[in-house]
C-alpha positions as YAML, in Angstrom:
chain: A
units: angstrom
residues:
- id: 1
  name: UNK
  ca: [81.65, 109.60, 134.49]
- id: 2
  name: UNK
  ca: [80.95, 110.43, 137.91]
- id: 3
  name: UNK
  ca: [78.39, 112.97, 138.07]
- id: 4
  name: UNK
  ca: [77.91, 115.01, 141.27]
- id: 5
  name: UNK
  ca: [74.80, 117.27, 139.95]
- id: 6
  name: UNK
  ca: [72.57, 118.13, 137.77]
- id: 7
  name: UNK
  ca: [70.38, 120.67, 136.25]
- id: 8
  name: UNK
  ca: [68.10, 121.64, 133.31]
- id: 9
  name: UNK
  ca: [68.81, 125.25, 131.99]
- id: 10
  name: UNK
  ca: [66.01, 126.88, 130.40]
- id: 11
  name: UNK
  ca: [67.01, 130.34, 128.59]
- id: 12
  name: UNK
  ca: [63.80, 132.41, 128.07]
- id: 13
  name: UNK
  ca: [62.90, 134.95, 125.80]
- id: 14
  name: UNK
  ca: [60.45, 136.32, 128.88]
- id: 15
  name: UNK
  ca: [62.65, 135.57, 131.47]
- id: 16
  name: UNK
  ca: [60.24, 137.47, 134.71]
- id: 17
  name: UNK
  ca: [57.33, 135.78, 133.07]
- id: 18
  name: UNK
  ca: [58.99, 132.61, 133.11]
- id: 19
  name: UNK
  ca: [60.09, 132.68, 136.58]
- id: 20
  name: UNK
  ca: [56.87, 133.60, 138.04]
- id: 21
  name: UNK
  ca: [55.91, 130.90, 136.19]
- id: 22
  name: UNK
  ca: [58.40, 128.12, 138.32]
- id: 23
  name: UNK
  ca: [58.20, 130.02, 141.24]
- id: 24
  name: UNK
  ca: [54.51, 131.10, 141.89]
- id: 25
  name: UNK
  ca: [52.07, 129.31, 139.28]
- id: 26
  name: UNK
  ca: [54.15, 125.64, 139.72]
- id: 27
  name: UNK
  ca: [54.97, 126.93, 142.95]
- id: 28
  name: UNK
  ca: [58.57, 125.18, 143.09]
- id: 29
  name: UNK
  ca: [60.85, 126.27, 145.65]
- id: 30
  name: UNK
  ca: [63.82, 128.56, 144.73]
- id: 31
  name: UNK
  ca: [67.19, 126.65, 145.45]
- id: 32
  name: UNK
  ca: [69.66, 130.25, 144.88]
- id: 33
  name: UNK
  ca: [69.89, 133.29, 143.04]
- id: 34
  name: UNK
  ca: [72.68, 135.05, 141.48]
- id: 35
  name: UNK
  ca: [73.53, 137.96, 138.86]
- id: 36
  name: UNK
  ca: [72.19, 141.27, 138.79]
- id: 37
  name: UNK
  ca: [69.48, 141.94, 141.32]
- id: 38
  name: UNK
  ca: [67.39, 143.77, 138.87]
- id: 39
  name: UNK
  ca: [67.48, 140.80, 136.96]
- id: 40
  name: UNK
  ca: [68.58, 137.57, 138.71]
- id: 41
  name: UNK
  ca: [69.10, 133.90, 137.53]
- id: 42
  name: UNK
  ca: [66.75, 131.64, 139.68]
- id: 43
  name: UNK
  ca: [67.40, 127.76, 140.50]
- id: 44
  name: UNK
  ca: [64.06, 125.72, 141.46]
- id: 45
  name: UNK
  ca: [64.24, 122.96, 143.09]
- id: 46
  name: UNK
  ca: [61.49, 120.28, 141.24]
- id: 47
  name: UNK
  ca: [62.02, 116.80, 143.42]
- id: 48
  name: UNK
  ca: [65.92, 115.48, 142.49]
- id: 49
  name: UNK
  ca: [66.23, 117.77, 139.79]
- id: 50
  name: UNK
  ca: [67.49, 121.24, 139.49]
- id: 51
  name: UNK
  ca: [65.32, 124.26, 137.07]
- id: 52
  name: UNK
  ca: [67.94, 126.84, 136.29]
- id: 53
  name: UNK
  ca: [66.43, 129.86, 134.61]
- id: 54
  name: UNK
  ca: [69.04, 132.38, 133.05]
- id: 55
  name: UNK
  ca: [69.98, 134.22, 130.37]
- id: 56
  name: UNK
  ca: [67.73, 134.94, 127.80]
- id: 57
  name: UNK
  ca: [67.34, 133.77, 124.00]
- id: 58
  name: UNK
  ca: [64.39, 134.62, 121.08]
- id: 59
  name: UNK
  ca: [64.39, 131.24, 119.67]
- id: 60
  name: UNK
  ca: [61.81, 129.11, 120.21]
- id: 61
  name: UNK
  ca: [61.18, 125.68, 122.85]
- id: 62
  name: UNK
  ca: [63.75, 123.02, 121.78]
- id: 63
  name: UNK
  ca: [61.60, 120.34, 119.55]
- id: 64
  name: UNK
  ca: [62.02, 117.49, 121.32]
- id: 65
  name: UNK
  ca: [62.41, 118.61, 125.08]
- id: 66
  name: UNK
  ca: [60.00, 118.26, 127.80]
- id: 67
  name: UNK
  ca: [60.22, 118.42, 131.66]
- id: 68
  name: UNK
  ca: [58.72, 114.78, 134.01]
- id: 69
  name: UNK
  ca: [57.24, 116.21, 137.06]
- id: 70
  name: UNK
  ca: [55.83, 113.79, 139.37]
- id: 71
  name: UNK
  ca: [53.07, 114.55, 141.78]
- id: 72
  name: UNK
  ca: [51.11, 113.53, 144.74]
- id: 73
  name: UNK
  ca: [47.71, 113.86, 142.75]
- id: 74
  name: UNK
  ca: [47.99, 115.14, 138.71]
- id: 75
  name: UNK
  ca: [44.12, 116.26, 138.74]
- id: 76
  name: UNK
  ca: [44.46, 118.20, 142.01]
- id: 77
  name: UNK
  ca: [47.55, 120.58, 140.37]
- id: 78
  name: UNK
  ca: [45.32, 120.42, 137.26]
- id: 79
  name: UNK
  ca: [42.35, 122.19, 138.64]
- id: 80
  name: UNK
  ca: [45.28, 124.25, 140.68]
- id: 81
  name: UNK
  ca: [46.94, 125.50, 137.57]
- id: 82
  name: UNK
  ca: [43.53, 126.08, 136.04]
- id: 83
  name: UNK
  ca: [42.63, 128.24, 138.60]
- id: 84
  name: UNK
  ca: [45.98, 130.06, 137.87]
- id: 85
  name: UNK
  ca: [44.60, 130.56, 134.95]
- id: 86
  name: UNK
  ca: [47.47, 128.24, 133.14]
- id: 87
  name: UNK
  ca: [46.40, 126.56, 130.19]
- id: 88
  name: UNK
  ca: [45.83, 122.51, 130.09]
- id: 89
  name: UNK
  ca: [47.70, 121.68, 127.06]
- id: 90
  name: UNK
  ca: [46.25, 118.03, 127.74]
- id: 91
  name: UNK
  ca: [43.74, 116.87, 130.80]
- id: 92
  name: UNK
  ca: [44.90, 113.80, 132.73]
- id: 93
  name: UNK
  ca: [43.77, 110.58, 131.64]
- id: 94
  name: UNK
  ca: [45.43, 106.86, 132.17]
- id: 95
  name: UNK
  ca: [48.04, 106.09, 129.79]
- id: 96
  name: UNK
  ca: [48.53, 102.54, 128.33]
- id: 97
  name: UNK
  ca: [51.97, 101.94, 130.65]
- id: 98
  name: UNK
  ca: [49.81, 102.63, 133.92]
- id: 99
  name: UNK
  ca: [51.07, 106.69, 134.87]
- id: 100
  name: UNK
  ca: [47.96, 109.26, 135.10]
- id: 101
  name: UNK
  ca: [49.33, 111.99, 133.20]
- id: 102
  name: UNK
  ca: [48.75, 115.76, 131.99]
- id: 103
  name: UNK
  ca: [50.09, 118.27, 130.13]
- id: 104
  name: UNK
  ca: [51.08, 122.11, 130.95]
- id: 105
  name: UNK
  ca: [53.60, 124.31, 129.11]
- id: 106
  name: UNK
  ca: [55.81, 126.77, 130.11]
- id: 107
  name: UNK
  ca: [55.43, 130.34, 129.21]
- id: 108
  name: UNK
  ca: [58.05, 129.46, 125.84]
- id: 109
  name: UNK
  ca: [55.90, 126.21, 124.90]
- id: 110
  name: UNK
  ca: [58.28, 124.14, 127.17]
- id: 111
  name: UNK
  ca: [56.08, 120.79, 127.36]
- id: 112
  name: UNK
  ca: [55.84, 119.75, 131.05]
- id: 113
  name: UNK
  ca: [54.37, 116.17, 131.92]
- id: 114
  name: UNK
  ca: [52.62, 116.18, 135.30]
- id: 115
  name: UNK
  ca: [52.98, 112.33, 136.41]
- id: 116
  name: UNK
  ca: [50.79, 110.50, 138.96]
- id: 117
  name: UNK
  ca: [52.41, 107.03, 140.02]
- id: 118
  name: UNK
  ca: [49.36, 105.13, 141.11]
- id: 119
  name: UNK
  ca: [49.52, 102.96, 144.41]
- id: 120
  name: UNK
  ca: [49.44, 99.69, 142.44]
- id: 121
  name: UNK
  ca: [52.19, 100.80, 139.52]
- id: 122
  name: UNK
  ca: [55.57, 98.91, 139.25]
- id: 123
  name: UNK
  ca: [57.23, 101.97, 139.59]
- id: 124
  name: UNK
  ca: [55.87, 101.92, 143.59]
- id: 125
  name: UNK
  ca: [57.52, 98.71, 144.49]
- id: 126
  name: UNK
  ca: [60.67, 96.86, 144.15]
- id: 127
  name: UNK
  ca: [59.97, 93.63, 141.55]
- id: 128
  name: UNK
  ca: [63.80, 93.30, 142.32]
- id: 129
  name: UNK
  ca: [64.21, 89.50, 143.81]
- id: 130
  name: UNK
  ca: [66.60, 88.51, 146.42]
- id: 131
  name: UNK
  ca: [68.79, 85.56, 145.95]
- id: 132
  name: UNK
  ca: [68.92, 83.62, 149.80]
...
């Protein structure tokens, strides 16, 4: 398989609620637009990955599902968010495997992990070796 893109697509049962919630309280930048303009489907860009947000559905959040955003500093967006008045589903705290981590949801119970990589995590440098 050689895949040239992807995306997440989200199907809300609040779908304005949900994209003011991408757009303004994550504050993600809006990749394109299409549909009706009364009622258009939004694309967010979040780092590598693509947010679609479209159509609409009653059920609930998929058990199971969650979104990995990595940021520059998890307990600055925290207090951010708070401010927002977005609830902290979980404050950040050091996990076992190194990340700083926190929890938000989206306004369909979505879980979204908010990832810090600190400066001295494998994940920041290459353990690769190179044979001579």
């Amino acid at each position: 398989m050689d895949v040239l893109a992807a995306r997440i697509i989200l199907r809300p049962a609040d779908p304005p609620a949900t994209r003011r919630f991408y757009g303004e309280d994550l504050g993600l930048a809006v990749a394109r637009e299409f549909g009706p303009p009364d009622a258009p489907a939004q694309v967010f860009f979040a780092g590598p990955l693509l947010i679609e947000i479209s159509g609409q559905m009653d059920a609930p959040a998929r058990a199971g599902t969650a979104i990995w955003l990595q940021v520059r500093d998890v307990a600055a967006e925290v207090a951010r968010l708070a401010d927002r008045g977005i609830p902290i589903v979980r404050e950040p705290r050091t996990e076992s495997w190194g990340l700083i981590e926190a929890w938000i949801a989206d306004p369909d119970g979505t879980p979204i992990v908010l990832v810090q990589v600190p400066a001295d995590h494998p994940l920041r440098r290459d353990t690769r070796r190179l044979d001579d």
